[in-house]
C-alpha positions, 0 to 999 in steps of 0.5 A: 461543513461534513458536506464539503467533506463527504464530496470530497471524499467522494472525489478521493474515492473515485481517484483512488486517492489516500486520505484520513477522515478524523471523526470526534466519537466522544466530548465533555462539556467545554470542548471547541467541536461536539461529537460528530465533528469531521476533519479530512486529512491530505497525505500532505497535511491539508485539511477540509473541515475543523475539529476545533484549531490550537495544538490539538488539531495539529496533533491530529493532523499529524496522526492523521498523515500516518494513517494515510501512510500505514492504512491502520485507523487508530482512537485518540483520547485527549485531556484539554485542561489547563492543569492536566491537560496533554496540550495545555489547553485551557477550554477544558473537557475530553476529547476521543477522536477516530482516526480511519483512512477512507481508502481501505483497500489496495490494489494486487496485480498478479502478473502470472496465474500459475501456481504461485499467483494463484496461492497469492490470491487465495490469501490474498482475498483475506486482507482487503486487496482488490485482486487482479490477475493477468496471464496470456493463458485462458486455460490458467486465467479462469474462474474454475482455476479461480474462483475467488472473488478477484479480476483476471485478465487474458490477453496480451500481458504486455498491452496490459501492463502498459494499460492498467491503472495505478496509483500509490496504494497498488502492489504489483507482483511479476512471476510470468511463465518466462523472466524473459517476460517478467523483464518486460513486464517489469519494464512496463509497469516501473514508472507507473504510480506504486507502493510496491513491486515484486519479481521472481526469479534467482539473483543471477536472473534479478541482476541481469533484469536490472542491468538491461533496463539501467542500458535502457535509460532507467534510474536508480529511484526508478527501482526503490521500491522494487523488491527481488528476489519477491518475499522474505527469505523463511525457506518458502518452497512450495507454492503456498510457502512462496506466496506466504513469504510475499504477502509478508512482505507486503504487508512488512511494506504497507506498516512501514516495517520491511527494512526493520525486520531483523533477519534482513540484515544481509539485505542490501540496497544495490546502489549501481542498479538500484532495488533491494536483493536479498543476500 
């Protein structure tokens, strides 16, 4: 059975697809499944393998579907008696279970490698992001500018927004060198799969982005998870204040928290063009 599961994973893996692999680390006598025991969880609640059936699996599932969501593994300790037990089992013993998501990181793409982009991914590299920048500058998209562990691209910005890769777990943040350019990109990449799409730039010129792509053709849930003006508003200036207040927010997003902080309050859905503008 943990074989299926391993080439399952594998497959995940190389789709880049989310999911939640339940392992029980510890188990008294009397448990259904012994340590070692594996579950592989879908986003969708599906399951590949067993730790044993009843309430208890299904309580683990349903962890398991949060963990793929927030990306945070978590250690589950059960009583399965019958008299104090959580579940009312009557197969007696304890249980601990790990929880861990088999897809660690998420992907960054950082469209400009001025200042900003390059403050993003020097934090970036800290947080288990597999970076990517991409500028049409090589005197700006260089390992000596750098040299941090991530991908840069240089090119035509524009082909390549129409050529990266995406999935769920990618996080997509837009400060070109013109907004002129940001709109194009942000056309580019918004139907693409993502968790995540920031934008630079002042509401006036965030508003004007919006309006043009809704005459476009595009849709209110096309902008959902758009987030303009990019970062939390905590008075960032400088370049490294800026990408601090971005990467807050994207991990505000990642743990299912950005629409809770409390001095969001002023924040606003903008139902007539969609995405979230700061106030």
């Amino acid at each position: 059975m943990e074989e299926k599961i391993y080439h399952k994973i594998d497959e995940l893996l190389n789709r880049r697809e989310q999911a939640a692999v339940v392992t029980i680390v510890n188990a008294t006598p009397g448990t259904p499944r012994k340590v070692g025991a594996k579950m592989l969880v879908l986003p969708d609640g599906s399951i590949t393998g067993t730790i044993g059936g009843g309430g208890l699996e299904k309580q683990l599932i349903e962890a398991a579907v949060k963990v793929c969501v927030d990306g945070t593994p978590v250690l589950i300790n059960k009583d399965l008696s019958a008299a104090t037990g959580e579940i009312g089992a009557v197969c007696g013993g304890q249980i601990a279970v790990f929880i861990e998501p088999i897809l660690k990181t998420s992907l960054l793409y950082i469209f400009g490698a001025g200042h900003v982009g390059k403050a993003i991914a020097d934090f970036a590299r800290h947080l288990e992001f597999s970076v990517n920048v991409i500028d049409d500058r090589p005197e700006w998209a260089n390992r000596e500018n750098y040299p941090e562990p991530c991908r840069l691209w240089t090119g035509d910005v524009f082909k390549l927004a129409d050529d990266i890769k995406t999935d769920d777990n990618t996080y997509i943040i837009i400060l070109t060198r013109s907004w002129k350019m940001d709109e194009s990109v942000l056309k580019r990449v918004l139907r693409k799969k993502h968790a995540y799409i920031g934008v630079i730039g002042s509401k006036n010129k965030i508003k004007t982005h919006f309006e043009n792509l809704v005459a476009l053709g595009f849709k209110n849930d096309d902008f959902k998870n758009v987030y303009a003006p990019v970062g939390i508003p905590i008075g960032a200036y400088s370049p490294h204040e800026i990408a601090i207040s971005i990467l807050a927010e994207i991990i505000a997003v990642q743990k299912g928290k950005r629409g809770s902080l409390p001095f969001l309050e002023g924040a606003i859905y903008d139902q007539q063009v969609g995405g979230r503008v700061s106030l």
